[in-house]
N, C-alpha and C positions, 0 to 999 in steps of 0.2 A: 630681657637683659640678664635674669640671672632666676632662676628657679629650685631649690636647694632644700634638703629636710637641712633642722636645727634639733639634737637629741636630748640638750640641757642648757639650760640657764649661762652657765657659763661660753657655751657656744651662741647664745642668744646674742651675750655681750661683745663676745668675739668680730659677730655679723656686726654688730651696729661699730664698732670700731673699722671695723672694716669699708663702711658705707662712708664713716668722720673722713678716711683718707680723702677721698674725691671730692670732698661738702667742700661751697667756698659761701662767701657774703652772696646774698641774694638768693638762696636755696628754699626751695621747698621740700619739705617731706612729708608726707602725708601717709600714716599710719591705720591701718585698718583691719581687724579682730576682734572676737569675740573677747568680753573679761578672764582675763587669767592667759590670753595669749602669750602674751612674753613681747606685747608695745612699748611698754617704760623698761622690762627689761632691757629690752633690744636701744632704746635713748641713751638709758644707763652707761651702755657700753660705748657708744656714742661720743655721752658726753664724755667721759673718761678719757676715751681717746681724743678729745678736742684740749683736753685741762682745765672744761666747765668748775667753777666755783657753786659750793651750795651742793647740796646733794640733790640728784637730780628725783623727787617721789614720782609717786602716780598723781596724778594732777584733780583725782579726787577734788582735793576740798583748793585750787585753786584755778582758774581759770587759764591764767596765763602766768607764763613763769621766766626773767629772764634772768643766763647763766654766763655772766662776765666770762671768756673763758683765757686761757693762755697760748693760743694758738693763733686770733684774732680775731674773726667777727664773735659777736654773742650768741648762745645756743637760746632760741625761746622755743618753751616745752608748752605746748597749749592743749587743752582740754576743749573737744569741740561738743562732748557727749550731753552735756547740760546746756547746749544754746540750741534754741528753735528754728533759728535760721540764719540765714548767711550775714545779715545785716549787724545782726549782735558780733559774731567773727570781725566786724568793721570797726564797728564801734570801741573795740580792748585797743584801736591805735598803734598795733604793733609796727615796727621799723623791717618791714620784708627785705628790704635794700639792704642796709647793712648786717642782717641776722641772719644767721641758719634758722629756720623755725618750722619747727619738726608740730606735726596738727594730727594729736591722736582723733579718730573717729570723725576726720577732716574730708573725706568723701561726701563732695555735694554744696559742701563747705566754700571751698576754695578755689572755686570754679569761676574763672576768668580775673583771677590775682595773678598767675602767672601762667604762663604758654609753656613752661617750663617746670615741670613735673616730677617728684622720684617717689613712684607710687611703693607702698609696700604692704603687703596682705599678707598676713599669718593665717593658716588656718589649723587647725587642732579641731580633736576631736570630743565633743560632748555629752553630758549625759549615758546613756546605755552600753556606747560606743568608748568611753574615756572619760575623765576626768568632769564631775559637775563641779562648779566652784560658788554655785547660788550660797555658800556659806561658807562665811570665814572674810581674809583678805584673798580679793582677787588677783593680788602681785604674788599671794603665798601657797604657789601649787607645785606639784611633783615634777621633775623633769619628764619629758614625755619628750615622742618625736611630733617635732610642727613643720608643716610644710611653710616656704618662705617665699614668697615671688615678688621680685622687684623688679616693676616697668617705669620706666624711664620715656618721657615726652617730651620733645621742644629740641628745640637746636643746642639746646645749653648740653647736653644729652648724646650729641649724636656720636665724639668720638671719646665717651667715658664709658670704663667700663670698669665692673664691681667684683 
């Protein structure tokens, strides 16, 4: 569906405003990166472009997060990095039907929630190669170029495009 470098933070925000156009009620996004990719940047922008209420963090210290927004359905920003398996994902009771809800490190996760898909993989380059971020905030790294590729699954899918 769409395969793209991202050169800075602010194009980060750009893409995920860009992705808000096409999000309706019932969406999934599923986000996928190493730390310091630019996954909550990229929500950020997102939510921004939705007119999510609450600032949208890295979801670090919460699990699940939901962001009333002004466009209508609610944005939930969820944290899959600290649950062991899919069952805990069940258990936070989220509202998939009426939410956008975007599932950082949601691969593996959210597997037969819906048939309907909007994968997104950041990839950047680490250590030797580019930026290590084992220290500091992992939301607080240098602009770099990240490749972006978003695939799209399900019928919900078949005539949008990003």
């Amino acid at each position: 569906m769409l395969d793209t470098t991202v050169a800075t933070t602010d194009e980060m925000g750009a893409l995920g405003a860009r992705i808000a156009a096409v999000l309706r009620a019932g969406d999934l996004v599923v986000l996928t990166g190493p730390l310091g990719a630019g996954k909550t940047t990229l929500t950020r922008g997102l939510g921004a472009a939705l007119g999510a209420r609450g600032q949208v963090s890295s979801p670090t210290f919460v699990l699940a997060r939901t962001h009333p927004t002004t466009t209508g359905p609610d944005l939930v920003h969820v944290d899959a990095y600290r649950l062991s398996d899919p069952v805990e994902l069940d258990d936070l009771d989220l509202d998939w039907d009426a939410s956008i809800v975007v599932v950082e490190w949601g691969r593996g996760f959210v597997d037969g929630i819906s048939d309907d898909v909007l994968d997104v993989e950041i990839v950047r380059a680490t250590g030797a190669d580019g930026v290590d971020d084992a220290e500091g905030d992992p939301d607080d790294v240098p602009d770099e170029p990240r490749r972006v590729i978003v695939t799209a699954t399900g019928s919900r899918w078949a005539d949008v495009s990003i």
